[in-house]
C-alpha positions, -999 to 999 in steps of 0.1 A, spaced: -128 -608 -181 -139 -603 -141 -149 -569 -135 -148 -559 -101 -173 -534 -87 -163 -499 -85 -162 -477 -50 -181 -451 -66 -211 -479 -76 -202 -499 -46 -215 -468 -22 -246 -462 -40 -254 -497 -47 -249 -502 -3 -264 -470 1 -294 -473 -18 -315 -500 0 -317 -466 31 -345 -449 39 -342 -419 8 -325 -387 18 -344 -359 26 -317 -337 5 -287 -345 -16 -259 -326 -16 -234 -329 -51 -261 -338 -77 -243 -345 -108 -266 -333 -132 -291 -305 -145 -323 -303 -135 -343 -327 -155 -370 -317 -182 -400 -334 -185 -414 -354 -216 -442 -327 -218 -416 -305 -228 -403 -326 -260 -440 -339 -268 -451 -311 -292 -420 -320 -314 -429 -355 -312 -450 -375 -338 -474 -396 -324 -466 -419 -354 -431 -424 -347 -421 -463 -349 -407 -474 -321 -385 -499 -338 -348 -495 -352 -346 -470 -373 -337 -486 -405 -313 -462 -420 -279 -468 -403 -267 -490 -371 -246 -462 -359 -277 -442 -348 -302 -419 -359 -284 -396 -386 -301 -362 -374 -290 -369 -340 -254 -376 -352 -253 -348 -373 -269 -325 -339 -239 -340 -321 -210 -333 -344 -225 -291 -344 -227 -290 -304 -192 -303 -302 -180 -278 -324 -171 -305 -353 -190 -297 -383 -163 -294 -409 -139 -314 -391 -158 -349 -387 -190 -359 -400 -220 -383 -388 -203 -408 -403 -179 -405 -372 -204 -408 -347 -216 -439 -331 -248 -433 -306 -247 -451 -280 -266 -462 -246 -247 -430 -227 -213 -419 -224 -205 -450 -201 -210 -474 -229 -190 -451 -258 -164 -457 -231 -172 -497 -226 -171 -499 -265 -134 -480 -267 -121 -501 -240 -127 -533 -249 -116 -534 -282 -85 -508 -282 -67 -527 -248 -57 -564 -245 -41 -581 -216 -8 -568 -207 -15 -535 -229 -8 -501 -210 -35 -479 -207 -25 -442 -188 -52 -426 -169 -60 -399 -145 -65 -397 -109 -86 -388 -95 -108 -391 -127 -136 -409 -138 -133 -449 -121 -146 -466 -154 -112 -466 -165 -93 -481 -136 -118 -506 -135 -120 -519 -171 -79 -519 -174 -80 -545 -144 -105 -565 -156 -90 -567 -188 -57 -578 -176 -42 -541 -188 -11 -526 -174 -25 -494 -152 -9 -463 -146 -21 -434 -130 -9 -397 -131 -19 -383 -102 -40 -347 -100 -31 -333 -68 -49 -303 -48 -19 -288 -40 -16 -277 -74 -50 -271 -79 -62 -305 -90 -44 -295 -123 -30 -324 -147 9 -318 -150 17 -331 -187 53 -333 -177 43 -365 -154 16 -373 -180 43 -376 -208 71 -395 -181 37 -424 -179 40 -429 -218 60 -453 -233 62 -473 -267 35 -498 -249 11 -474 -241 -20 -484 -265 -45 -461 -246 -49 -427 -229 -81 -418 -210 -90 -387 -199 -121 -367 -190 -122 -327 -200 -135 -311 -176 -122 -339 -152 -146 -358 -136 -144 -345 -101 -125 -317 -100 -138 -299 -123 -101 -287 -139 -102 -279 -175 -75 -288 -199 -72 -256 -229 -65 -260 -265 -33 -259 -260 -27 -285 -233 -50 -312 -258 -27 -305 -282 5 -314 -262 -15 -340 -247 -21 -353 -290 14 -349 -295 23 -370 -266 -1 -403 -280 10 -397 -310 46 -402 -302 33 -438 -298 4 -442 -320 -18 -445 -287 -53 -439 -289 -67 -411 -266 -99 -408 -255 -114 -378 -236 -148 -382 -217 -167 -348 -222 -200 -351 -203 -199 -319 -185 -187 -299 -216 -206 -271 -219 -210 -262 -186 -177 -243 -180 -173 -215 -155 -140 -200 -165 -133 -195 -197 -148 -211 -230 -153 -249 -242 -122 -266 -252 -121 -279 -284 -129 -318 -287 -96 -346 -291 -118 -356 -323 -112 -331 -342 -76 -325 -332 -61 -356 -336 -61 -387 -359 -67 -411 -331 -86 -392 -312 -118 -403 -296 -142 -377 -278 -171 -396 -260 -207 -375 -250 -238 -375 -236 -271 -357 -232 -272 -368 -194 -256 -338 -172 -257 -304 -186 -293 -311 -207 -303 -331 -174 -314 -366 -198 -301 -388 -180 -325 -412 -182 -324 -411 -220 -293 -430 -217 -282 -414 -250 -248 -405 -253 -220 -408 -282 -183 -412 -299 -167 -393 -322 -139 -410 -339 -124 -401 -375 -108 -438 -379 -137 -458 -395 -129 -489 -386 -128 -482 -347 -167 -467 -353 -174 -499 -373 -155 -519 -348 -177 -503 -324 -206 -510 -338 -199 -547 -339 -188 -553 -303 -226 -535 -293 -246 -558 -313 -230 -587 -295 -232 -573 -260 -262 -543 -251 -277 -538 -287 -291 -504 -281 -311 -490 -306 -329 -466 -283 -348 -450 -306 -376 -427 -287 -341 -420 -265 -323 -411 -297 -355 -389 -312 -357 -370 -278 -320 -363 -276 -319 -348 -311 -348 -324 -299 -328 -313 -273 -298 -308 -295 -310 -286 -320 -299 -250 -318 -326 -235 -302 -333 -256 -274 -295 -265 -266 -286 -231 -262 -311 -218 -239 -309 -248 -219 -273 -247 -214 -280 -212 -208 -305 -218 -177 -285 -247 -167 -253 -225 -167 -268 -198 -146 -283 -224 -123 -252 -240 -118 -229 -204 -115 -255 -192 -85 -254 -225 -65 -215 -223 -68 -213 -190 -58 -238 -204 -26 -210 -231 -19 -182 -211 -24 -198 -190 5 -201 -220 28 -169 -236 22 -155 -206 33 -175 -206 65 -169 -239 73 -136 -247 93 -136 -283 89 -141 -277 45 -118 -262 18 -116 -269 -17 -105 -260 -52 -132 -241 -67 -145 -256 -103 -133 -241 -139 -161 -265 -151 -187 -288 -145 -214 -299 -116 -190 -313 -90 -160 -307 -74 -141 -319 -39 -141 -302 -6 -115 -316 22 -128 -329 51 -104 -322 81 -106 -343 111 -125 -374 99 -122 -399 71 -147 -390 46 -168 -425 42 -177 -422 86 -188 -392 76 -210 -391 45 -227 -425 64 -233 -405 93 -248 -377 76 -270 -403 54 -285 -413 90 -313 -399 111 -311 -370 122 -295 -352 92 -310 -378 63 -287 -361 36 -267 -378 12 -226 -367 -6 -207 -388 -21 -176 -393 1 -140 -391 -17 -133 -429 -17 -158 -434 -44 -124 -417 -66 -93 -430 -41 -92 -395 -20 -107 -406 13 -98 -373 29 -125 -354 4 -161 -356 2 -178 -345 -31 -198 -317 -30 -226 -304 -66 -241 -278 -79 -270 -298 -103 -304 -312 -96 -326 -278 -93 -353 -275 -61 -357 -311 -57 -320 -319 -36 -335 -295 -13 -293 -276 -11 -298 -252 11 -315 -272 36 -287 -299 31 -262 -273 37 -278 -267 67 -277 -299 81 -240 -305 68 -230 -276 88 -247 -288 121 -234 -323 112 -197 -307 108 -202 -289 141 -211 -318 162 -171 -327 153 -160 -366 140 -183 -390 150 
């Protein structure tokens, strides 16, 4: 299997090797704690070696993520494989549920991992297109049109990864109804769950359907992204155990300081109030680029339900010329232009990373950068 590089990776990868930006503009998740703050639950005789109860992760930490995804009655820890972030969970799902020639159905514009593990599999791709016009919003008609008896695989992400659109209960369940038609699997990606702006957390595909497969991780609304902790959630045993056996021959991770950390952060009484903080955060910086969009001209966008990022449209300039040119002296400030998700007239625009991105003074240089007109 040749997997080819990604345009989201590709621009940070060609990017990176830059003088660093002075402020970043569309930080993708929370601020980040500090060990300090997890040390006091922390024994200073905890073995940092597997931890010799189960391959499928720490079983406190499994049980912590079945609670916060609202599962506890529904699935169980036996259901939950920890894994090295929500990027692997995905890995894991891809390569053993698609083959060459299998049809996989995926969203765009959506998270890239997808797209790019269907190719390099040899899978049969199709895309249902979000589009801005109507509000970024995925139209199940077209969804359900994509499916046919060879579809092994639908991937989605709830709340989409960029757009921050949310899908309800009711729209997962149609969604269920529509794999189920022909026994596909479905996964939903729910790394920003949590951190919803309108309206409450949708429920997660695990519990709703048989096939079902809702991947996590602590890395965006907690702000651990460096843990690289996340999960799956899967009622059909033998994918978890299938799982489980295509990590040991590939990353192995059995992180377990990672894994002790991330069930700290989990429990009840830290998760809360950090969502809490992270939420109010988050809601106050959107409100602050709500009120630029709307001063800029050159930017519109559809505003968030959910989630850290969303897309502003650029008028008059391609985004990549842009976001380069803005990445340069004099303005040293970093986004993410659109053709890191196949919409080059959009740049990506967040509301994470605390003081550190330095917003408002990126804001401020994005607006004289956007007055100066296309480069």
């Amino acid at each position: 299997m040749k997997v080819t590089i990604h345009k989201l990776f590709e621009y940070l990868l060609e990017t990176a090797g830059e003088e660093p930006p002075e402020c970043v503009l569309g930080f993708s998740l929370s601020q980040s704690p500090t060990v300090g703050e997890f040390l006091p639950d922390l024994s200073p005789d905890l073995v940092l070696d597997w931890n010799g109860v189960s391959f499928q992760g720490l079983p406190a930490l499994r049980e912590r993520v079945i609670a916060q995804a609202g599962l506890a009655g529904l699935c169980s820890a036996e259901d939950v494989l920890i894994t090295a972030g929500a990027a692997e969970a995905n890995y894991l799902c891809f390569r053993q549920l698609l083959s060459p020639g299998d049809q996989i159905v995926t969203e765009a514009p959506g998270w890239p991992q997808a797209a790019v593990m269907a190719r390099g599999i040899g899978a049969d791709l199709r895309l249902v297109k979000r589009r801005e016009e109507n509000g970024w919003r995925l139209d199940l008609d077209v969804l359900a049109a994509a499916v046919t008896p060879k579809t092994r695989l639908i991937f989605l992400s709830n709340p989409n990864n960029p757009t921050g659109q949310l899908l309800t209960e009711a729209e997962l369940h149609r969604i269920a109804a529509i794999a189920d038609k022909v026994g596909a699997w479905l996964i939903v990606d729910e790394v920003y769950a949590g951190l919803e702006w309108e309206g409450a957390r949708a429920p997660s595909i695990a519990g709703i359907y048989e096939r079902g497969i809702t991947t996590g991780s602590v890395s965006k609304g907690l702000g651990l992204q460096g843990l690289r902790t996340g999960w799956l959630i899967c009622r059909d045993r033998q994918m978890v155990m299938d799982a489980v056996i295509l990590r040991e021959n590939s990353s192995e991770i059995m992180n377990i300081l990672g894994e002790h950390i991330a069930e700290i952060a989990l429990r009840p009484e830290r998760l809360t109030p950090a969502l809490d903080r992270a939420r109010a955060a988050g809601a106050a910086t959107l409100a602050e680029l709500d009120a630029f969009i709307l001063g800029q001209p050159r930017l519109s966008w559809v505003r968030p339900q959910a989630g850290l990022i969303g897309l502003a449209r650029l008028e008059g300039e391609e985004a990549e010329p842009f976001a380069r040119r803005l990445l340069a002296a004099p303005y040293r400030t970093f986004l993410l232009p659109g053709t890191a998700y196949d919409e080059p007239a959009h740049i990506r625009l967040g509301v994470g990373g605390g003081a550190a991105v330095r917003l408002d003074e990126g804001l401020a240089r994005l607006a004289t950068c956007l007055a100066a007109g296309p480069g």
